[in-house]
Backbone as JSON, one array per atom type, in Angstrom:
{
  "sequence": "XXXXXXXXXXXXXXXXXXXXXXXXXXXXXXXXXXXXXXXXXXXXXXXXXXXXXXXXXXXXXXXXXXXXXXXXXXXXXXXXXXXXXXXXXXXXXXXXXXXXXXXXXXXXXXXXXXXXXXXXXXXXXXXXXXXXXXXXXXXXXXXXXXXXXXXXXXXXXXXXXXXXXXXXXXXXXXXXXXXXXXXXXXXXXXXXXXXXXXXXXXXXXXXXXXXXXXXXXXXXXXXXXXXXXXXXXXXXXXXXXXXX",
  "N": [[6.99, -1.31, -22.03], [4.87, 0.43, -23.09], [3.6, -1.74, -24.25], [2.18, -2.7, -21.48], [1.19, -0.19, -20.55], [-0.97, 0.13, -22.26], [-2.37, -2.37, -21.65], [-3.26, -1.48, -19.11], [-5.15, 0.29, -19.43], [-6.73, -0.94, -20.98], [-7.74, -2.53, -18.8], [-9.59, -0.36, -17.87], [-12.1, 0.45, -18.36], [-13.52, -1.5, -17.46], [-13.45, -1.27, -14.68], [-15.21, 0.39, -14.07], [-17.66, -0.83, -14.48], [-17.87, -2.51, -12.38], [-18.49, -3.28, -9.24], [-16.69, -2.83, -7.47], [-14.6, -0.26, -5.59], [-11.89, 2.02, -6.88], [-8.48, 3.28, -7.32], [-5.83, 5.76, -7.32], [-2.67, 5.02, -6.83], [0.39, 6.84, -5.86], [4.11, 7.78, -5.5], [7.63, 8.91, -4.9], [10.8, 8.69, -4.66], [13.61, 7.96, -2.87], [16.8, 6.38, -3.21], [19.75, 4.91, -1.7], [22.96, 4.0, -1.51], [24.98, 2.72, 0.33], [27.2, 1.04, 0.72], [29.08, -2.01, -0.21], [26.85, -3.86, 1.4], [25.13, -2.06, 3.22], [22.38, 0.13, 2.27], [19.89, 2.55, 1.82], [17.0, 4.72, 1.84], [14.11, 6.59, 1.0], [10.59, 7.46, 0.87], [7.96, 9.35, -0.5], [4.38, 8.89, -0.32], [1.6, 9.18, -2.2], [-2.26, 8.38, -1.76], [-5.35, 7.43, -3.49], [-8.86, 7.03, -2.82], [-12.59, 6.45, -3.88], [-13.03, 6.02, -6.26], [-10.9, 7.18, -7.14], [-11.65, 9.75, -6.19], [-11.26, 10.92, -3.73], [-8.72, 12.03, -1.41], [-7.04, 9.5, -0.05], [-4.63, 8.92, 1.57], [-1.96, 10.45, 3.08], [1.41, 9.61, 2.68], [4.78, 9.27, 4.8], [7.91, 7.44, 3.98], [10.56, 6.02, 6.07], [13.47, 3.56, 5.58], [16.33, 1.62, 6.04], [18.8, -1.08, 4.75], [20.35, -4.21, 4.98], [22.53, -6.48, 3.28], [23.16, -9.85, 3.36], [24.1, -11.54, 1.77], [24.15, -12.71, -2.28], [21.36, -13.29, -2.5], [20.54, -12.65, -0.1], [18.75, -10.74, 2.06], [17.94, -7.9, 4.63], [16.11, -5.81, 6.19], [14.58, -2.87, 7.79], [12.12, -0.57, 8.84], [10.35, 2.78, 9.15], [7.0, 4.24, 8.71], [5.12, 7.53, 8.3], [2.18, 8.1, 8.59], [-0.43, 9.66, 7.41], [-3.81, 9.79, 7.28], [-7.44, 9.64, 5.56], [-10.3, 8.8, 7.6], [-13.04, 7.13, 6.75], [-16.75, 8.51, 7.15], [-19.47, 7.18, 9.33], [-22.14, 5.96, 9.83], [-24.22, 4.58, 12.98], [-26.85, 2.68, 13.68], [-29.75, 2.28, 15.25], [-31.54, -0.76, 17.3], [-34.26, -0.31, 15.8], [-34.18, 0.22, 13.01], [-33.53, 2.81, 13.42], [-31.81, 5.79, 12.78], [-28.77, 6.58, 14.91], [-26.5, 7.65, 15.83], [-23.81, 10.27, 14.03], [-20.91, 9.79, 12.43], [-18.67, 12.44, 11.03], [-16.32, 12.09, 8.26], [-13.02, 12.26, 9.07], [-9.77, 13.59, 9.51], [-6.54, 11.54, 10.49], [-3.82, 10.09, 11.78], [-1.44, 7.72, 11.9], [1.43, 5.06, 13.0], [4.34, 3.17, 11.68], [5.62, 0.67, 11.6], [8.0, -1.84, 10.39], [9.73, -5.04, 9.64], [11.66, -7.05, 7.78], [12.6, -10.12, 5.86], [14.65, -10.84, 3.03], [14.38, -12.83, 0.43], [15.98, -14.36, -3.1], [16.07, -15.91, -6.07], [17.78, -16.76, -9.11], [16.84, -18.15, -12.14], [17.53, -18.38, -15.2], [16.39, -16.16, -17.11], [14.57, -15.55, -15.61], [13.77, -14.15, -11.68], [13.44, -15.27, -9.09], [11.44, -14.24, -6.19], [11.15, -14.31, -2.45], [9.5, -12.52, 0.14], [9.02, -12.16, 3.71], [7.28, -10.18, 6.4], [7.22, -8.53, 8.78], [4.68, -6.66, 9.97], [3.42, -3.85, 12.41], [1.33, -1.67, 13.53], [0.63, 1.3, 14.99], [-2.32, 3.27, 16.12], [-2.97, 6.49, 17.17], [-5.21, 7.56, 19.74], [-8.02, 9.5, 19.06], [-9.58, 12.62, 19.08], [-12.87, 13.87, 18.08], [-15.87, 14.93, 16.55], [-19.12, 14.06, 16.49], [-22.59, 13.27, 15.7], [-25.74, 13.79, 17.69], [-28.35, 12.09, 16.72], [-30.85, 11.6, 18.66], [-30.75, 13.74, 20.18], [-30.26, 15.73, 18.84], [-27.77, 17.12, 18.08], [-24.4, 18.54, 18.22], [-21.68, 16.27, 19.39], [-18.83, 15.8, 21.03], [-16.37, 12.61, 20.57], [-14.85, 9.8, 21.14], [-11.71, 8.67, 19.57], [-10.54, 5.6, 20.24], [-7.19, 4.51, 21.02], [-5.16, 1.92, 19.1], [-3.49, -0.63, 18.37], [-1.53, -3.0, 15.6], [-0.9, -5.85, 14.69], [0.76, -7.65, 11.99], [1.48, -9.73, 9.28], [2.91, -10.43, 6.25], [3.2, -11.45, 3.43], [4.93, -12.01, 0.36], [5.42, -12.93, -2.88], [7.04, -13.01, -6.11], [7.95, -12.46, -9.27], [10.44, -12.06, -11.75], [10.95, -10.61, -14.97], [14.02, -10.56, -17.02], [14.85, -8.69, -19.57], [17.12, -9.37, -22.41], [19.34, -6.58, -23.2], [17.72, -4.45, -22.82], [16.02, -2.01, -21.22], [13.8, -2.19, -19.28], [12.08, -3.93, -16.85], [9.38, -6.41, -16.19], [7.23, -7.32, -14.22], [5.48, -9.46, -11.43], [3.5, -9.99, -8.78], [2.18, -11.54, -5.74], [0.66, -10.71, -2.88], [0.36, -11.56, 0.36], [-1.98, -10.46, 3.32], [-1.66, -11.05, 6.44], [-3.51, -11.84, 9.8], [-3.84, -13.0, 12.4], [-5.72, -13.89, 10.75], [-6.94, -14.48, 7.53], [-6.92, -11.12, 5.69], [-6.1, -9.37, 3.62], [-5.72, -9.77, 0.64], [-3.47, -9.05, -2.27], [-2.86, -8.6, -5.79], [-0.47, -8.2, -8.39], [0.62, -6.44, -11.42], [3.23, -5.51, -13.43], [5.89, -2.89, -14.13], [9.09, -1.75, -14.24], [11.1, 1.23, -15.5], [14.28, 1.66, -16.28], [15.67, 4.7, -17.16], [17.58, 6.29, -16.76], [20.82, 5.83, -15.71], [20.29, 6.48, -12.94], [17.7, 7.16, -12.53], [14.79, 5.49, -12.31], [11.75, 4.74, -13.72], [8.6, 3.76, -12.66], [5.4, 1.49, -13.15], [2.33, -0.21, -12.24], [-0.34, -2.4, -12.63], [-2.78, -3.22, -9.95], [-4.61, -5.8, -8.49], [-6.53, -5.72, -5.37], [-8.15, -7.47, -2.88], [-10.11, -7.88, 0.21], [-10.54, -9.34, 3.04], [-10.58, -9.54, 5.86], [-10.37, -7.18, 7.51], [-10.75, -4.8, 10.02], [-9.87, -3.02, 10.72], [-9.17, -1.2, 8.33], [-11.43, -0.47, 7.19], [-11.63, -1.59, 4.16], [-13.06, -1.68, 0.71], [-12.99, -4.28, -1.66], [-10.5, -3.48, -4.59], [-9.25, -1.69, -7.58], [-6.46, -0.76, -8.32], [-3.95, 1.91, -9.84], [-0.5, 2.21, -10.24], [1.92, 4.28, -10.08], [5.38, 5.55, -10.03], [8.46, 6.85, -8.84], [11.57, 7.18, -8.69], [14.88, 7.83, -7.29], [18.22, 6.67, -7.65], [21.2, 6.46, -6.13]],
  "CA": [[6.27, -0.33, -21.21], [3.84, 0.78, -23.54], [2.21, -2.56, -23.97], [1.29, -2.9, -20.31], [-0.26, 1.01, -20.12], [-1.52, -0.61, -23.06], [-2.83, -3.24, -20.66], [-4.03, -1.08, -17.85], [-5.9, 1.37, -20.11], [-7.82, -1.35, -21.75], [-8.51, -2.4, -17.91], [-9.8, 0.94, -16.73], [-13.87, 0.27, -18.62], [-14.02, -3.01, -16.81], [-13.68, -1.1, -13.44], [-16.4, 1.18, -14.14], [-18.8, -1.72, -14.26], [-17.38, -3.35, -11.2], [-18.73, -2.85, -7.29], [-15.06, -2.75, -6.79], [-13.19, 0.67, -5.82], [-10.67, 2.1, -8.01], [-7.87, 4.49, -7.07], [-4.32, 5.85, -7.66], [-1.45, 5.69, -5.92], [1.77, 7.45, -6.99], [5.07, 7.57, -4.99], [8.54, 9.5, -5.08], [11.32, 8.07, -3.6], [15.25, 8.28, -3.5], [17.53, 5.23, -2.7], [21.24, 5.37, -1.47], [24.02, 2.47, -1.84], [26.09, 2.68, 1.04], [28.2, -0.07, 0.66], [28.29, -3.46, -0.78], [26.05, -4.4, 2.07], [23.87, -1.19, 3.45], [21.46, 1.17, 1.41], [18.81, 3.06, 2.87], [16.14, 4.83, 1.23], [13.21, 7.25, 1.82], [9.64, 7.48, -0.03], [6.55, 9.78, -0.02], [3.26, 8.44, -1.34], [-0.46, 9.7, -2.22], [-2.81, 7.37, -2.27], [-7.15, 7.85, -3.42], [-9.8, 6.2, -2.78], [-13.79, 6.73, -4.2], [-13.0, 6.4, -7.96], [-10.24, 8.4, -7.1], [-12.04, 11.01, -6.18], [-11.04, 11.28, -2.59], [-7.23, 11.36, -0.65], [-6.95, 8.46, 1.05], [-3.57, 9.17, 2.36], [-0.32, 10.31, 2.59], [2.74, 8.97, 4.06], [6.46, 9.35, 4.53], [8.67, 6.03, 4.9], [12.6, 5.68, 5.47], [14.11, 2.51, 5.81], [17.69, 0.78, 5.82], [18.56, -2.79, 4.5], [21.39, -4.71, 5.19], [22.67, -7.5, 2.6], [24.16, -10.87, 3.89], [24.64, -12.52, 0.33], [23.39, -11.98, -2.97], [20.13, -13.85, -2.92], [19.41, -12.73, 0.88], [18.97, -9.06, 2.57], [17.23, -8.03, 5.57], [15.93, -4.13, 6.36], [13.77, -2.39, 8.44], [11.53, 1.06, 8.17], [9.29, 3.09, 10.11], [6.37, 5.14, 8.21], [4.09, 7.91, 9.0], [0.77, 7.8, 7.89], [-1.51, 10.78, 7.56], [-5.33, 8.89, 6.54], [-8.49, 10.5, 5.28], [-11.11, 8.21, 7.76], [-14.39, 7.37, 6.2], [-17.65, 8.65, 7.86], [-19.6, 6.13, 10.09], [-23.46, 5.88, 10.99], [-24.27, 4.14, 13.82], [-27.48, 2.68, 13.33], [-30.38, 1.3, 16.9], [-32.37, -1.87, 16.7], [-35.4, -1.01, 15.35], [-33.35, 0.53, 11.9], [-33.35, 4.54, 12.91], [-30.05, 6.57, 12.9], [-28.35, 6.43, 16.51], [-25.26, 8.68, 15.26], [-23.05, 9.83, 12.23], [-19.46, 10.57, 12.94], [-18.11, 12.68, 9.74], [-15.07, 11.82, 7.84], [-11.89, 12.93, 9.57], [-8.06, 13.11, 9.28], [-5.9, 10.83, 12.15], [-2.25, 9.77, 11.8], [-0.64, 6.25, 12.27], [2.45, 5.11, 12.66], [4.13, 2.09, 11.16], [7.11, -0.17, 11.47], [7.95, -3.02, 9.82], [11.02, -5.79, 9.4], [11.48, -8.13, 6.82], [13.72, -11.05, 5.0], [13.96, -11.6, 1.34], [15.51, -14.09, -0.52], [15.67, -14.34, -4.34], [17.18, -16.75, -6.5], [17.63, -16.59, -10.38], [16.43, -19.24, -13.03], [17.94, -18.15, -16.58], [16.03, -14.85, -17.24], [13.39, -15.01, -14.27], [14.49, -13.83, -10.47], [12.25, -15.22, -8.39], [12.1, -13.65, -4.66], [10.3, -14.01, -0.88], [9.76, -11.64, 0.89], [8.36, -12.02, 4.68], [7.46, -9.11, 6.62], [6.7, -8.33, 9.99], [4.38, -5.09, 10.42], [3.56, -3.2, 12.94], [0.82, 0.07, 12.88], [-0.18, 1.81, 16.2], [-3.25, 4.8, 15.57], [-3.01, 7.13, 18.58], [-6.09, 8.03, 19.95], [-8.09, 10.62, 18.43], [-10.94, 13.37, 19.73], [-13.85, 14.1, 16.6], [-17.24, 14.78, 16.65], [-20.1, 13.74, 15.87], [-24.2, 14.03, 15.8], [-26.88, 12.76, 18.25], [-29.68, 12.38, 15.85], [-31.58, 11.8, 19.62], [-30.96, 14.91, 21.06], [-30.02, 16.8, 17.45], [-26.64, 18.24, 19.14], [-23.52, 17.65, 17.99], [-20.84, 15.85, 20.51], [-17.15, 15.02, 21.0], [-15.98, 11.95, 21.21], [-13.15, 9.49, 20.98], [-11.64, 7.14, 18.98], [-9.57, 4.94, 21.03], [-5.9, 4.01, 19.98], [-4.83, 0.71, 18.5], [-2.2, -1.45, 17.61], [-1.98, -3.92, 15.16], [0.41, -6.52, 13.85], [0.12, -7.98, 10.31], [2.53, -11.02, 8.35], [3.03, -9.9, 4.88], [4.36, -12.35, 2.77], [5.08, -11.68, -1.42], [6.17, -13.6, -3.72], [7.77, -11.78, -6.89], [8.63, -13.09, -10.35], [10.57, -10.75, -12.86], [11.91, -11.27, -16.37], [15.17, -9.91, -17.45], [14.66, -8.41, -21.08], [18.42, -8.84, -22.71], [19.36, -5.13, -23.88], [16.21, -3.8, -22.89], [15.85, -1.15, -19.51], [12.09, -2.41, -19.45], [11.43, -4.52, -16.38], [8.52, -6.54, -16.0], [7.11, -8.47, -13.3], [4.28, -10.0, -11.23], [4.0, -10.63, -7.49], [0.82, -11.97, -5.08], [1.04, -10.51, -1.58], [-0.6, -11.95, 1.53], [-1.65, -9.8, 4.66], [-2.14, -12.64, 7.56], [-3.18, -10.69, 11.36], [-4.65, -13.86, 12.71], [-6.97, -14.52, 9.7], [-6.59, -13.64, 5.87], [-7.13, -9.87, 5.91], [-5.91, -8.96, 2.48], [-4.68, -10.4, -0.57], [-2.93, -8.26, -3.4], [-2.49, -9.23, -7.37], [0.3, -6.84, -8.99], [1.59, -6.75, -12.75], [3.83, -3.76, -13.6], [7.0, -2.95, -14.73], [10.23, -0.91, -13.82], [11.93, 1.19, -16.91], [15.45, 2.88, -16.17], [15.79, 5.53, -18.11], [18.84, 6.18, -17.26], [21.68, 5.51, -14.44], [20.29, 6.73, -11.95], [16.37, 7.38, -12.86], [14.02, 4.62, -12.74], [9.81, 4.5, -13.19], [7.67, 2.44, -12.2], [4.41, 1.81, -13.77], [1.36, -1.29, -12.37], [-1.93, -2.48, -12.01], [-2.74, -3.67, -8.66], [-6.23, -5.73, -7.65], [-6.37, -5.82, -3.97], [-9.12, -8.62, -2.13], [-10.41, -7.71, 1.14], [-11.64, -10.29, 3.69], [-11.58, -9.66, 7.33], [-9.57, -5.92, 7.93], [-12.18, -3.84, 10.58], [-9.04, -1.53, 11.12], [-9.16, -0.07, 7.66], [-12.98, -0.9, 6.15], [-11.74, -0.94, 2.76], [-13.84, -2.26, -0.23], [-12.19, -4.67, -2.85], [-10.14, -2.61, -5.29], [-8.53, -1.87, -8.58], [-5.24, 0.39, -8.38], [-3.4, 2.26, -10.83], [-0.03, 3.0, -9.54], [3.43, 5.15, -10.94], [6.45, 5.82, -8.88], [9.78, 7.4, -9.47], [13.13, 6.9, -7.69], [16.12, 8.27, -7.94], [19.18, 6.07, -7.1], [22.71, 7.19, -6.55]],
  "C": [[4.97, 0.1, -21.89], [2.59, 0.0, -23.98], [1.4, -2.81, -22.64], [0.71, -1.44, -19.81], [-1.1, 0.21, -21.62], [-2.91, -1.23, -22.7], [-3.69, -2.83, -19.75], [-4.68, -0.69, -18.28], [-7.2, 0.5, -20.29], [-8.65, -2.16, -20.34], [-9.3, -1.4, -17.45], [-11.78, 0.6, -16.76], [-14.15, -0.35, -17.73], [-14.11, -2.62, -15.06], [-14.79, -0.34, -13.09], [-17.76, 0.14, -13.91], [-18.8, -2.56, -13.5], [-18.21, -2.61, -9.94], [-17.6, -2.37, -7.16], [-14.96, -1.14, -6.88], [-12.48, 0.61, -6.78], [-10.01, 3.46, -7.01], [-6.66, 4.47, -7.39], [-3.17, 6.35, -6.76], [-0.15, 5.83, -6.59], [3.12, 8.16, -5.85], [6.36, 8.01, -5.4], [9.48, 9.22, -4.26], [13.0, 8.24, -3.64], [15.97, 7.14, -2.96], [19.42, 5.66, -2.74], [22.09, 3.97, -1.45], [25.01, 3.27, -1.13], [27.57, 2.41, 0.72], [27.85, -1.38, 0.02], [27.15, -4.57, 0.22], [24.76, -3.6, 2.61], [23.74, -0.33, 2.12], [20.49, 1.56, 2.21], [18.05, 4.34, 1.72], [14.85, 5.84, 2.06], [11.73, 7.98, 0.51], [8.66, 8.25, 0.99], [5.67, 9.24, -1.03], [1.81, 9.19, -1.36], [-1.31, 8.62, -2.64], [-4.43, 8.5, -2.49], [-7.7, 6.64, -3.61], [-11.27, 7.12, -3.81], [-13.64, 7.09, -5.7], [-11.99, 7.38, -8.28], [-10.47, 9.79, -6.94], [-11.87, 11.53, -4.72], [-9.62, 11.11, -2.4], [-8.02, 10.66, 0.23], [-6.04, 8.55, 2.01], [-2.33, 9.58, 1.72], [0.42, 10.0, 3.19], [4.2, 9.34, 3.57], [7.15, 8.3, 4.95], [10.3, 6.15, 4.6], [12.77, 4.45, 6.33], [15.43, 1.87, 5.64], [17.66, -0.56, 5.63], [20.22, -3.13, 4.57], [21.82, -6.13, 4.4], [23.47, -8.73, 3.01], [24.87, -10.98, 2.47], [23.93, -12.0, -0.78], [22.53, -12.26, -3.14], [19.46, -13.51, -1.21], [19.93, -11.48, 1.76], [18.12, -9.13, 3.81], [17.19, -5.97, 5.82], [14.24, -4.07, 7.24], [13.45, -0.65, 8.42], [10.96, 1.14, 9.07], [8.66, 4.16, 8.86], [5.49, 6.19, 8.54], [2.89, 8.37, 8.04], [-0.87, 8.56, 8.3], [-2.78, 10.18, 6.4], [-6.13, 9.88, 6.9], [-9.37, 9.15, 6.0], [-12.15, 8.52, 7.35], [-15.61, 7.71, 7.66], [-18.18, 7.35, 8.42], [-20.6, 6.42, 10.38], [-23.7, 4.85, 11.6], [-26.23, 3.97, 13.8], [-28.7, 1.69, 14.98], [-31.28, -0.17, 16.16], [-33.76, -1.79, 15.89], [-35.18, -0.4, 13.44], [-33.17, 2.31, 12.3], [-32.11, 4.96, 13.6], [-29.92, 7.14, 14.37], [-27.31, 7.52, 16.47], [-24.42, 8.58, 14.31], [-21.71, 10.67, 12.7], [-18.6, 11.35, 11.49], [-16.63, 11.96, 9.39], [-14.33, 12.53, 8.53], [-10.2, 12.25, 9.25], [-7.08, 12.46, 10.7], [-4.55, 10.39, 11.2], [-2.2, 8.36, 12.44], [0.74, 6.4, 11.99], [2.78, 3.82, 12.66], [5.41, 1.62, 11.75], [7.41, -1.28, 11.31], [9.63, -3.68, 9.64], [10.47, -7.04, 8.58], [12.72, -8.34, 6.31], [13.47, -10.94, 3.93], [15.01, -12.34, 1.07], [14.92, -14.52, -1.98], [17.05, -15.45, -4.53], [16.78, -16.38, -8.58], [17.73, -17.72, -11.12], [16.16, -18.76, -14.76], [17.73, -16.41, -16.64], [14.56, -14.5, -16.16], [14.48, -15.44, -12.91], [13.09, -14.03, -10.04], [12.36, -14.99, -6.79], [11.13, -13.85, -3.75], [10.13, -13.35, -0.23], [8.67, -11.6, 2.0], [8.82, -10.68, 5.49], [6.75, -8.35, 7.76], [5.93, -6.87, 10.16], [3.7, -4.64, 11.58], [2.45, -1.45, 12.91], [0.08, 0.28, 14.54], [-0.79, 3.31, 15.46], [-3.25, 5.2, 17.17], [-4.3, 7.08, 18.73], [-6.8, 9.67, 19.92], [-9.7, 11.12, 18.78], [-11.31, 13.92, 18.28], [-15.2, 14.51, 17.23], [-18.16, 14.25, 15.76], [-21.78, 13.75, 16.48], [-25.09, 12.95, 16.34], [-28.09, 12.86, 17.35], [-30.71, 11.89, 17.38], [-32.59, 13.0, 20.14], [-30.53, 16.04, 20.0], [-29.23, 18.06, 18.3], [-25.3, 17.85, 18.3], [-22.1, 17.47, 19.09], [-19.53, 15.75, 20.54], [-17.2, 13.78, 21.24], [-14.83, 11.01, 20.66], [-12.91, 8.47, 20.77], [-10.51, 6.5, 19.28], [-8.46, 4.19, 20.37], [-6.17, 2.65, 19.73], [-3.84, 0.25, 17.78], [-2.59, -2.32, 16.94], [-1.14, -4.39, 14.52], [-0.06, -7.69, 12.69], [1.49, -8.57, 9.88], [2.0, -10.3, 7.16], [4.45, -10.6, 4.32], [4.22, -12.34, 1.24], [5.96, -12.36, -1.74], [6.32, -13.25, -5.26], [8.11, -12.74, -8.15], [8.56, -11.76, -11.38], [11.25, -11.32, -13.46], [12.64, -10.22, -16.7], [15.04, -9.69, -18.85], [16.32, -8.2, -21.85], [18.26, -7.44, -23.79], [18.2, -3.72, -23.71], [16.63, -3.05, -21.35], [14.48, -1.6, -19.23], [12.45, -3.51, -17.96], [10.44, -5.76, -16.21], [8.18, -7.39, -14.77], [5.64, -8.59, -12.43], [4.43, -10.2, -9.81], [2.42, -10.89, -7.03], [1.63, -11.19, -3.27], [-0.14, -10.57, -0.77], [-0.37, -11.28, 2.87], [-2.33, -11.21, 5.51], [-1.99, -11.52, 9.0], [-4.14, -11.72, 11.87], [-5.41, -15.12, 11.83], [-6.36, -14.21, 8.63], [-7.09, -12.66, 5.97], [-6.89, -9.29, 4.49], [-5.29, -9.54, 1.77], [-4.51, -9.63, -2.17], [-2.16, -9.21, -4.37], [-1.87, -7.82, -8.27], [0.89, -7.26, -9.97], [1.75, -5.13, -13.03], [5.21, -4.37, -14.37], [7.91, -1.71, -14.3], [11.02, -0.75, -15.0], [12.88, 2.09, -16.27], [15.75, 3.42, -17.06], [16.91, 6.27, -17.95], [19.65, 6.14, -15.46], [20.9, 5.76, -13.3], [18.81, 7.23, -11.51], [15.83, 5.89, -12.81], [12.58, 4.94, -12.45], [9.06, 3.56, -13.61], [6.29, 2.84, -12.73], [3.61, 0.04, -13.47], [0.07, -1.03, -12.35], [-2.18, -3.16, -10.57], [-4.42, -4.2, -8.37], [-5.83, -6.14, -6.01], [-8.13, -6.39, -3.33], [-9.2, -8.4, -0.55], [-11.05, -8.67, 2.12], [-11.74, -10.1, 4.73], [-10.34, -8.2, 8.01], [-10.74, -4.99, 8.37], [-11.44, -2.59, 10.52], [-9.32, -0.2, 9.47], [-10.61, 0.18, 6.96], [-12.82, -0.63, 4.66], [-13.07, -1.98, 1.89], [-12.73, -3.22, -1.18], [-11.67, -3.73, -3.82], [-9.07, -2.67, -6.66], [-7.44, -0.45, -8.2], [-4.44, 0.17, -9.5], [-2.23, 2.6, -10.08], [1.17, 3.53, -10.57], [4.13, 5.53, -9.82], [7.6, 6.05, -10.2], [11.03, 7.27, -8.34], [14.59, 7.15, -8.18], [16.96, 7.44, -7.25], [20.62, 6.64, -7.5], [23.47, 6.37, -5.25]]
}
């Protein structure tokens, strides 16, 4: 654990001199063990954006999973998803400012299903995980400014659905005697096109029965997502979970 903050730390300079975003997201969560087949589970998160200097969001997700075998599960969640939208000028043809809609707060809501399947190869578990999602944004009344008529207006930002493949692929090493974790995954958003692609190294330390935290780095690759306009990005994240 302490070599990979180790790790992240001695990343943090290298983001400073990047274009790229940076932000931190950090997560609290509790997990339940039904039975030898259900568990179900329920997480809040904070995310930032702008060097971390803005909320980006927060959300609440509960989900249930259901285990066939031991290398293959299946679960489904719904989340809700309170976002900080970025401002927006609106710009006419000959370059002068048409209108500027400020930043505002809107709600989504999520729901997602997914398979995984893992298999184990000595001291690495390597796992799949496809993942059907799901995000409708209601439609939401804001204002914003005619630089025309120097007024400022209502108006309205029309709902939207949107469905997104999310497919990760996971490799973790078993440390004998050790509570330490570590592991690595790539995750692909697919909504037509390539839309996002996430690079994650972290690690999971149980500290004891029924405690575990989580500690990665996360770069995240942006290529064709209008719904959220992010920037390429470096994330720091930490999570905690209690299991019982």
């Amino acid at each position: 654990m302490r070599k990979i903050l180790l790790l992240v730390l001695t990343m943090l300079p290298m983001m400073g001199y990047a274009q790229d975003d940076f932000g931190v997201w950090a997560s609290l969560g509790a997990e339940k063990k039904i039975d030898k087949h259900w568990s179900a589970g329920i997480e809040g998160e904070y995310r930032s954006r702008n060097d971390a200097k803005t909320v980006d969001r927060w959300s609440l997700e509960a989900d249930a999973s259901y285990k066939f075998a031991n290398w293959l599960k299946a679960s489904a969640g719904y989340a809700f998803l309170y976002d900080h939208n970025k401002e927006k000028t609106t710009y006419k043809s000959n370059g002068d400012t048409n209108n500027l809609r400020p930043s505002y707060w809107g709600i989504r809501h999520r729901f997602h299903i997914d398979l995984t399947g893992d298999a184990d190869l000595g001291r690495f578990n390597l796992s799949l995980r496809e993942r059907w999602q799901y995000t409708y944004r209601p439609e939401k009344t804001t204002t914003r400014y005619d630089f025309d008529n120097e007024y400022w207006e209502d108006t309205t930002v029309k709902g939207k659905g949107k469905n997104v493949l999310r497919s990760r692929f996971q490799v973790e090493y078993k440390i004998p005697d050790c509570a330490v974790e570590p592991y690595a995954n790539v995750e692909i958003f697919n909504g037509w096109a390539l839309q996002k692609v996430r690079y994650t190294l972290g690690a999971d330390w149980k500290i004891r029965k029924h405690h575990v935290v989580g500690l990665y780095y996360r770069y995240q690759t942006v290529n064709d997502d209008d719904d959220d306009n992010e920037p390429d990005s470096h994330i720091l994240g930490v999570s905690y979970t209690y299991k019982f």
